[in-house]
PQR file with spaces between the fields and no chain letter, atoms N, CA, C, O and H, PARSE charges and radii, in Angstrom:
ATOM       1  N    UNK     1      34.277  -65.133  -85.608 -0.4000 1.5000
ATOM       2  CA   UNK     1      33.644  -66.349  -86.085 -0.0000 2.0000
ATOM       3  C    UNK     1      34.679  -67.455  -86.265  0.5500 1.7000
ATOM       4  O    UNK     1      34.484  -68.642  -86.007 -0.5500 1.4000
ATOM       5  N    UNK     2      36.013  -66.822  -86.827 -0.4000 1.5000
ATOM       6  CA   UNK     2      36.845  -68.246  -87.178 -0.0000 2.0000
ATOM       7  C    UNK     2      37.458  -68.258  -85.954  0.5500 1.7000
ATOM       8  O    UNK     2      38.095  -69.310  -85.987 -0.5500 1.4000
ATOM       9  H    UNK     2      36.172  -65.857  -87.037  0.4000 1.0000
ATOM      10  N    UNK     3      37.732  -67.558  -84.519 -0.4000 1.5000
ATOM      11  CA   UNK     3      38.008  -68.195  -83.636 -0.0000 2.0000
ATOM      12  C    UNK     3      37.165  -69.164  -82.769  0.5500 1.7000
ATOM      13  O    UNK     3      37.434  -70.241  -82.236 -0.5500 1.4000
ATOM      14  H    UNK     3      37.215  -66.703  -84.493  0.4000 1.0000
ATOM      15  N    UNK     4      36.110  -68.442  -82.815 -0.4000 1.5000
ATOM      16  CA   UNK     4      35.047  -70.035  -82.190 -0.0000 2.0000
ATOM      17  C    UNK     4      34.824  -70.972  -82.843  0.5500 1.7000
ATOM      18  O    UNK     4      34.255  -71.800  -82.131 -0.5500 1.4000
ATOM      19  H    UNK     4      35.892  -67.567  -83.248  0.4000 1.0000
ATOM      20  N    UNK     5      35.024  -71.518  -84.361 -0.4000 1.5000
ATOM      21  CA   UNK     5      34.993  -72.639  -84.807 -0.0000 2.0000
ATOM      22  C    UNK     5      36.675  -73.386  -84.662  0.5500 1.7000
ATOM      23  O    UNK     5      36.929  -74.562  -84.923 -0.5500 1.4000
ATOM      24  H    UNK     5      35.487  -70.846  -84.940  0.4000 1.0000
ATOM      25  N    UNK     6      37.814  -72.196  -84.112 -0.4000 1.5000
ATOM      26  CA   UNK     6      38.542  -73.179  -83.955 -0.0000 2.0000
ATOM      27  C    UNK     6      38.377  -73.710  -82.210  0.5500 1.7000
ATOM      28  O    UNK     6      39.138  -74.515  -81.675 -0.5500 1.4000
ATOM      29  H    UNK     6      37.608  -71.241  -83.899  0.4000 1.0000
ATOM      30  N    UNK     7      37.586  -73.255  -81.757 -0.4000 1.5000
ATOM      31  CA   UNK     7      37.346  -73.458  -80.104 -0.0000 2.0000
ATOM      32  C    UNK     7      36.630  -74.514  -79.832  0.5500 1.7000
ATOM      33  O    UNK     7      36.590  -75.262  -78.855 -0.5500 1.4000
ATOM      34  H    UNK     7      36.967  -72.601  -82.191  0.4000 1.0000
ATOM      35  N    UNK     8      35.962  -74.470  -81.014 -0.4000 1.5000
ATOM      36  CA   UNK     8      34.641  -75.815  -81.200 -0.0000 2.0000
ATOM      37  C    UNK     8      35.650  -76.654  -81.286  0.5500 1.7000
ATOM      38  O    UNK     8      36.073  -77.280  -80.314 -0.5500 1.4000
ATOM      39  H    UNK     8      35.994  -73.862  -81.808  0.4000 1.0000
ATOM      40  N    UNK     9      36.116  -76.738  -82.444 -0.4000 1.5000
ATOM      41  CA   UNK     9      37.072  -77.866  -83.048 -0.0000 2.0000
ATOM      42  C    UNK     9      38.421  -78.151  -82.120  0.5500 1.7000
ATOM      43  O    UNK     9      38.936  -79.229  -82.415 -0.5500 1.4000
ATOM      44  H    UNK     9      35.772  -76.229  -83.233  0.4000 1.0000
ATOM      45  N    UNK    10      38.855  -77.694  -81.454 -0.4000 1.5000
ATOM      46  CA   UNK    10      39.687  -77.959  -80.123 -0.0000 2.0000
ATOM      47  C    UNK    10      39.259  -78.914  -78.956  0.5500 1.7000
ATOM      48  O    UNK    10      39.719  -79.957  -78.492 -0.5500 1.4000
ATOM      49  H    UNK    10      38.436  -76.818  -81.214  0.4000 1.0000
ATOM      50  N    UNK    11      37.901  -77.905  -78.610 -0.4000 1.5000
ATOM      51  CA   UNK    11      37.365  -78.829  -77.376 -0.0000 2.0000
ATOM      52  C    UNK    11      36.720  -79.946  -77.951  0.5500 1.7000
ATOM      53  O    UNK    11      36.407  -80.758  -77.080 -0.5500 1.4000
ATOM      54  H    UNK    11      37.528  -77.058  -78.987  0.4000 1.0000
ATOM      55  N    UNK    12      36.277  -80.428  -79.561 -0.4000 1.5000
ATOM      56  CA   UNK    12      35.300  -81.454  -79.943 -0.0000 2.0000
ATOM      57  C    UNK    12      36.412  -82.808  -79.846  0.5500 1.7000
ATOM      58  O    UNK    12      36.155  -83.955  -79.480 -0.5500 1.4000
ATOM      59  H    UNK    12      36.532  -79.769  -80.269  0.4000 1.0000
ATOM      60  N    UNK    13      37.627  -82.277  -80.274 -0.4000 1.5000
ATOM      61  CA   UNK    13      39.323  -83.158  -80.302 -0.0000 2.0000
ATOM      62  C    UNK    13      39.152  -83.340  -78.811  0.5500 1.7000
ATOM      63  O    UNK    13      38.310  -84.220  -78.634 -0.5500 1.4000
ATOM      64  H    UNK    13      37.836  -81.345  -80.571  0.4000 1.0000
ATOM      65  N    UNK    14      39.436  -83.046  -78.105 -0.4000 1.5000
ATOM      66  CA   UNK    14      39.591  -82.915  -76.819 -0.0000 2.0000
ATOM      67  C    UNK    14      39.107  -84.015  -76.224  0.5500 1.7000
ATOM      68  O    UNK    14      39.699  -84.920  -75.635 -0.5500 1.4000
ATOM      69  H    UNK    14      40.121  -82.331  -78.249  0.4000 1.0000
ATOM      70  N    UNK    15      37.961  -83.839  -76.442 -0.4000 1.5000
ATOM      71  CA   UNK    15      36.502  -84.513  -75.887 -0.0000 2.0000
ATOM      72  C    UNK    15      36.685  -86.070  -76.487  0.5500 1.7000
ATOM      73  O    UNK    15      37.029  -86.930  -75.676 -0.5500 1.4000
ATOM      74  H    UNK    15      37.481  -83.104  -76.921  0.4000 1.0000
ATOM      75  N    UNK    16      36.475  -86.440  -77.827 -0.4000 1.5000
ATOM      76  CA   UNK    16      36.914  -87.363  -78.805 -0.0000 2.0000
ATOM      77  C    UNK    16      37.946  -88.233  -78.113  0.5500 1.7000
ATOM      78  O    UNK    16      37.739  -89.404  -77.795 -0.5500 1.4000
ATOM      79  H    UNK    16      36.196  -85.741  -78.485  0.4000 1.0000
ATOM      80  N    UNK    17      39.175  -87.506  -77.885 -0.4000 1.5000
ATOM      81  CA   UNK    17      40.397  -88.153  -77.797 -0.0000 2.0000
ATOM      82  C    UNK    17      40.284  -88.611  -76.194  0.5500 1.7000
ATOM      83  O    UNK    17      40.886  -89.678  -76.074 -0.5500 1.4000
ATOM      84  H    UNK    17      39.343  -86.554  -78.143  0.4000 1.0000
ATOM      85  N    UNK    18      39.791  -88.227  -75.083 -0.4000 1.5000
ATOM      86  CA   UNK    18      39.517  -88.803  -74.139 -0.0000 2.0000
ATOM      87  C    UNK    18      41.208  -89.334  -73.033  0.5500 1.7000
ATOM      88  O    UNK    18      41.539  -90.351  -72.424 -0.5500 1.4000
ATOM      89  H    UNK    18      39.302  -87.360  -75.180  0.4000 1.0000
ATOM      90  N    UNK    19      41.828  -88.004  -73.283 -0.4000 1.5000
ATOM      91  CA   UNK    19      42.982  -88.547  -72.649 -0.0000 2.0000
ATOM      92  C    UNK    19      43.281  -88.962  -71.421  0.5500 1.7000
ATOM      93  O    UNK    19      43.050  -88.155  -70.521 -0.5500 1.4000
ATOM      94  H    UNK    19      41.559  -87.178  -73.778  0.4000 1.0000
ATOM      95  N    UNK    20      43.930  -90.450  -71.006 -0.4000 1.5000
ATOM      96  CA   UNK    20      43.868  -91.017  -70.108 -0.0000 2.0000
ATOM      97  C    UNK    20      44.493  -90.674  -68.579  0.5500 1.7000
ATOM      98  O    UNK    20      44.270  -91.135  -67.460 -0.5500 1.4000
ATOM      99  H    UNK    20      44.118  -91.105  -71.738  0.4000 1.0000
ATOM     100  N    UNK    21      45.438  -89.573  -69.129 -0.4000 1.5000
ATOM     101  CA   UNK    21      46.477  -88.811  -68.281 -0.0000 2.0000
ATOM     102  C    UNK    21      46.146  -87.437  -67.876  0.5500 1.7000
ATOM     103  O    UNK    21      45.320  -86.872  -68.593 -0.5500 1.4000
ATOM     104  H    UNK    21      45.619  -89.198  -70.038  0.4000 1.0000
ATOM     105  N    UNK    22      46.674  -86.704  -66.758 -0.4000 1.5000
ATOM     106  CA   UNK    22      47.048  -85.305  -66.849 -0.0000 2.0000
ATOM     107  C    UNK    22      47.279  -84.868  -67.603  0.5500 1.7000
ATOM     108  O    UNK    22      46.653  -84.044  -68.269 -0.5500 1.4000
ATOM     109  H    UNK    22      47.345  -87.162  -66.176  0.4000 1.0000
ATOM     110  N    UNK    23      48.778  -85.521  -67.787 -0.4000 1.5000
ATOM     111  CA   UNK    23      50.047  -84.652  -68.937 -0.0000 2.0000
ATOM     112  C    UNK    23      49.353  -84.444  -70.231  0.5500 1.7000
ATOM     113  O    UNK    23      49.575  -83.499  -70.988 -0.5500 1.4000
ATOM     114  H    UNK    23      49.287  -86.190  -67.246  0.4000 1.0000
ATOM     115  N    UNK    24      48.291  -85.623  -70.475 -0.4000 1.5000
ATOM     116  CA   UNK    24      48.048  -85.860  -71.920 -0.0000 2.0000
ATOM     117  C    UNK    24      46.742  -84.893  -71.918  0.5500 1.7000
ATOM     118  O    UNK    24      46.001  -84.640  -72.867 -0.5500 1.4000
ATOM     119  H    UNK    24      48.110  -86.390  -69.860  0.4000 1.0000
ATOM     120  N    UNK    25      46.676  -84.445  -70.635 -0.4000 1.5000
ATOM     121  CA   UNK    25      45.221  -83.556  -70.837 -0.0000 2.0000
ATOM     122  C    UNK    25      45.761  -82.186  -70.945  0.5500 1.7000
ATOM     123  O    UNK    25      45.096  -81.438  -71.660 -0.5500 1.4000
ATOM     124  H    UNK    25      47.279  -84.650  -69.864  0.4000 1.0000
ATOM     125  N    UNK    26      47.080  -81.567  -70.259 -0.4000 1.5000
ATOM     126  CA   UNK    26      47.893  -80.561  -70.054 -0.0000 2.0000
ATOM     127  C    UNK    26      48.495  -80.480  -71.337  0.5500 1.7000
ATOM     128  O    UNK    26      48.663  -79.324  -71.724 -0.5500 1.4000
ATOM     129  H    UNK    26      47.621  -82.175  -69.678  0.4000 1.0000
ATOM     130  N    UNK    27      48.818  -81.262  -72.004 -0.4000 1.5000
ATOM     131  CA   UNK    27      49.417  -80.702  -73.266 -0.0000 2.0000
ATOM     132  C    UNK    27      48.377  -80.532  -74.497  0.5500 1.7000
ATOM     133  O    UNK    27      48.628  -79.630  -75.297 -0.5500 1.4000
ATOM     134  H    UNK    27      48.682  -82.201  -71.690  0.4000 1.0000
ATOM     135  N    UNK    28      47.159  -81.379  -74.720 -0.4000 1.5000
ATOM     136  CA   UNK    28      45.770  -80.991  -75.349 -0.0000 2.0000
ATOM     137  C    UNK    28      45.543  -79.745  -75.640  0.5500 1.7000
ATOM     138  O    UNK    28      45.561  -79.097  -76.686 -0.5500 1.4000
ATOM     139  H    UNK    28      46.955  -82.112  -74.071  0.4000 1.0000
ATOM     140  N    UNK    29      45.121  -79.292  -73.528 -0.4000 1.5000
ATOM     141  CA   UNK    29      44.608  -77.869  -73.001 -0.0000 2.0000
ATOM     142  C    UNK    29      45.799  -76.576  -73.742  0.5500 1.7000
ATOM     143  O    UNK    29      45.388  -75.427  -73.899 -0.5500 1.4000
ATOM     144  H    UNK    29      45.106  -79.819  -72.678  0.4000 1.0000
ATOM     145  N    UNK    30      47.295  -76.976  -74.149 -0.4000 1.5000
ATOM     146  CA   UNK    30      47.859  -76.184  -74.551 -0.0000 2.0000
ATOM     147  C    UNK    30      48.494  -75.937  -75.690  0.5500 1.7000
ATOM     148  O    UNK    30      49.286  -75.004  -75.819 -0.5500 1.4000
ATOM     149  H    UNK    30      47.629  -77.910  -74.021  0.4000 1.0000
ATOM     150  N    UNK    31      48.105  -76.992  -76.867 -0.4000 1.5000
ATOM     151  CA   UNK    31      47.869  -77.046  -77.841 -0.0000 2.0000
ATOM     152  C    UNK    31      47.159  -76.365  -78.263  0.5500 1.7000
ATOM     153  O    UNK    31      47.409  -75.655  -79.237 -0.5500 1.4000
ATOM     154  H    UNK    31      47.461  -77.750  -76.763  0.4000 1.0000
ATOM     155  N    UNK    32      45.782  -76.391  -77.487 -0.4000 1.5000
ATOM     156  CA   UNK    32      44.554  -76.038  -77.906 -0.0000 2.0000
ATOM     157  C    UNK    32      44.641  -74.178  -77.800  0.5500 1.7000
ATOM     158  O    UNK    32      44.221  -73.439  -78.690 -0.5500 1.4000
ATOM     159  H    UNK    32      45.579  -76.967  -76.696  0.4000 1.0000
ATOM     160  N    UNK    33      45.478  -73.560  -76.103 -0.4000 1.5000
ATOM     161  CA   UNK    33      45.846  -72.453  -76.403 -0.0000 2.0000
ATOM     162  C    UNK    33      46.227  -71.866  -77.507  0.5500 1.7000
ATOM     163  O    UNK    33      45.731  -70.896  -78.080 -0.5500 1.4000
ATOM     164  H    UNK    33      45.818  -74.161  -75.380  0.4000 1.0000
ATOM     165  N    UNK    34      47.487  -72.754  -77.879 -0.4000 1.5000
ATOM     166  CA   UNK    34      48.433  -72.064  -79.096 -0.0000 2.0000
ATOM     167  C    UNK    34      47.949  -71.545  -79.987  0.5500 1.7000
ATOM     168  O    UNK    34      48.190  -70.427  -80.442 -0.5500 1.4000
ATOM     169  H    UNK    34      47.890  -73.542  -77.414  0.4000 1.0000
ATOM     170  N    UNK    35      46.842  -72.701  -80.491 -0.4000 1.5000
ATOM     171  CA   UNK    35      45.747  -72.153  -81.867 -0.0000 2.0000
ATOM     172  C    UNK    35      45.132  -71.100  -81.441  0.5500 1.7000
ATOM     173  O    UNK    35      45.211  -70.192  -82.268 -0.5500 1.4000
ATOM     174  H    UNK    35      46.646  -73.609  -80.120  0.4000 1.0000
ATOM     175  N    UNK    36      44.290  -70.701  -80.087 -0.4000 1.5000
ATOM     176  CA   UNK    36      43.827  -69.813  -80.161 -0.0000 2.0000
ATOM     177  C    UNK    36      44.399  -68.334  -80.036  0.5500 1.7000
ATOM     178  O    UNK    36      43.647  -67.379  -80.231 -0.5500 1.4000
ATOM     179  H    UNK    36      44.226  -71.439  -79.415  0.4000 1.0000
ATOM     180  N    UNK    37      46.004  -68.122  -79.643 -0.4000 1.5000
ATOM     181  CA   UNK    37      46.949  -67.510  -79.245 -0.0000 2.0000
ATOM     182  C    UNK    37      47.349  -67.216  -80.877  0.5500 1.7000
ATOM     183  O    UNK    37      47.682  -66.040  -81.019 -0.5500 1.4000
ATOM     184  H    UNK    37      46.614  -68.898  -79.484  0.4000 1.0000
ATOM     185  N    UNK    38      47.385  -67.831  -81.862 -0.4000 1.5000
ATOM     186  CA   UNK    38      47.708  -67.856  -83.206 -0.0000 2.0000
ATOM     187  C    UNK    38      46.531  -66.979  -83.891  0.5500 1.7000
ATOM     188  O    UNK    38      46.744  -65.926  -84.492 -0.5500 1.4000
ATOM     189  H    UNK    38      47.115  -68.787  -81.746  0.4000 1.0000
ATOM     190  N    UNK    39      45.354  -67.525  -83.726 -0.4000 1.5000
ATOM     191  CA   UNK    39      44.216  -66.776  -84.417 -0.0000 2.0000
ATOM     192  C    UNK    39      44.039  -65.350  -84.016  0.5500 1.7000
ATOM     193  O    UNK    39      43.633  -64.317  -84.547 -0.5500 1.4000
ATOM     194  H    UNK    39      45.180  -68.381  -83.238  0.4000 1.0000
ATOM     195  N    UNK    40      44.433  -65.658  -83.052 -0.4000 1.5000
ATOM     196  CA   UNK    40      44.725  -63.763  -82.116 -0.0000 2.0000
ATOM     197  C    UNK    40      45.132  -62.782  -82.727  0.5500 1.7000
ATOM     198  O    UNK    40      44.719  -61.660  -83.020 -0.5500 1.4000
ATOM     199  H    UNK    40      44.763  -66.497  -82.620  0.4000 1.0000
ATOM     200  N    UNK    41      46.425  -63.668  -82.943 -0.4000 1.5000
ATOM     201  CA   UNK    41      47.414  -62.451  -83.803 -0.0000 2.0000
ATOM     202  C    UNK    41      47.042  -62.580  -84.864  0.5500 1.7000
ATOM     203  O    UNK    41      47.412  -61.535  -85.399 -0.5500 1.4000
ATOM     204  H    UNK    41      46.760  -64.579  -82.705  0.4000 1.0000
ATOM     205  N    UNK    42      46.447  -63.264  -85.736 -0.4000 1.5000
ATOM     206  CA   UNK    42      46.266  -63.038  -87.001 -0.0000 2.0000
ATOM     207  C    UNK    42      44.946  -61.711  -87.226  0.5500 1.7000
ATOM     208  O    UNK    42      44.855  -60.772  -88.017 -0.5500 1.4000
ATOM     209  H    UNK    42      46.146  -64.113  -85.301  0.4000 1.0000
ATOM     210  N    UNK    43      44.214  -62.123  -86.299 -0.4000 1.5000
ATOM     211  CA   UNK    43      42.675  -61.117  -86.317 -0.0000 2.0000
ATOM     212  C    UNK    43      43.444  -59.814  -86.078  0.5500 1.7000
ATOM     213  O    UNK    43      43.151  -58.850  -86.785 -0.5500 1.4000
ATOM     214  H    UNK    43      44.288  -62.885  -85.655  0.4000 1.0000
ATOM     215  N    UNK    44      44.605  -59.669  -84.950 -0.4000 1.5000
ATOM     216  CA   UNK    44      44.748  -58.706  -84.355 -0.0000 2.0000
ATOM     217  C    UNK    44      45.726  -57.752  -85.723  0.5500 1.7000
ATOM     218  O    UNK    44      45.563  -56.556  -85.964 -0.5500 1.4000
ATOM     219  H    UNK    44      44.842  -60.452  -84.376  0.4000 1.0000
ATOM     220  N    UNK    45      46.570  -58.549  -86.341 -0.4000 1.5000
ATOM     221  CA   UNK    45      47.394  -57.776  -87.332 -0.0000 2.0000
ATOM     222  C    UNK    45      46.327  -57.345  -88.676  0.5500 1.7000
ATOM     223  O    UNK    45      46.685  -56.392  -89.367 -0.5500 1.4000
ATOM     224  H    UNK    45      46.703  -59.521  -86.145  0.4000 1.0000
ATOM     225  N    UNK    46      45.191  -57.971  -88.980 -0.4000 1.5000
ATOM     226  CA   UNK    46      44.223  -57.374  -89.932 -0.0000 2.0000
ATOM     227  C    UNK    46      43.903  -56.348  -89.828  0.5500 1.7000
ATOM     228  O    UNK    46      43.916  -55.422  -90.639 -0.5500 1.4000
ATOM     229  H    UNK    46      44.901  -58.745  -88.419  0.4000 1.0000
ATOM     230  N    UNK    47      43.389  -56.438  -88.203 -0.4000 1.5000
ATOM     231  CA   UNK    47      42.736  -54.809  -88.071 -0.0000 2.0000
ATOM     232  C    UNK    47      43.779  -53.474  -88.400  0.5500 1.7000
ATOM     233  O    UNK    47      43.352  -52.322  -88.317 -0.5500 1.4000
ATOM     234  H    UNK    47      43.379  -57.190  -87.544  0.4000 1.0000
């Protein structure tokens, strides 16, 4: 559950911010990884 509200909230930024560039869309898109690469490990070290 708290990774799809941060997936929501990634792509809603995303979307919002409307970046004018590649780069600025390439670094968004991998921002947006990191968080979900972060929530990973956190779910994954609970279990």
């Amino acid at each position: 559950m708290r990774i799809m509200s941060i997936v929501v909230l990634a792509l809603s930024s995303f979307t919002l911010a409307a970046c004018e560039t590649v780069q600025g869309a390439g670094q968004d898109i991998s921002n947006a990884g990191d968080a979900i690469a972060e929530e990973s490990r956190e779910v994954q070290s609970d279990l």
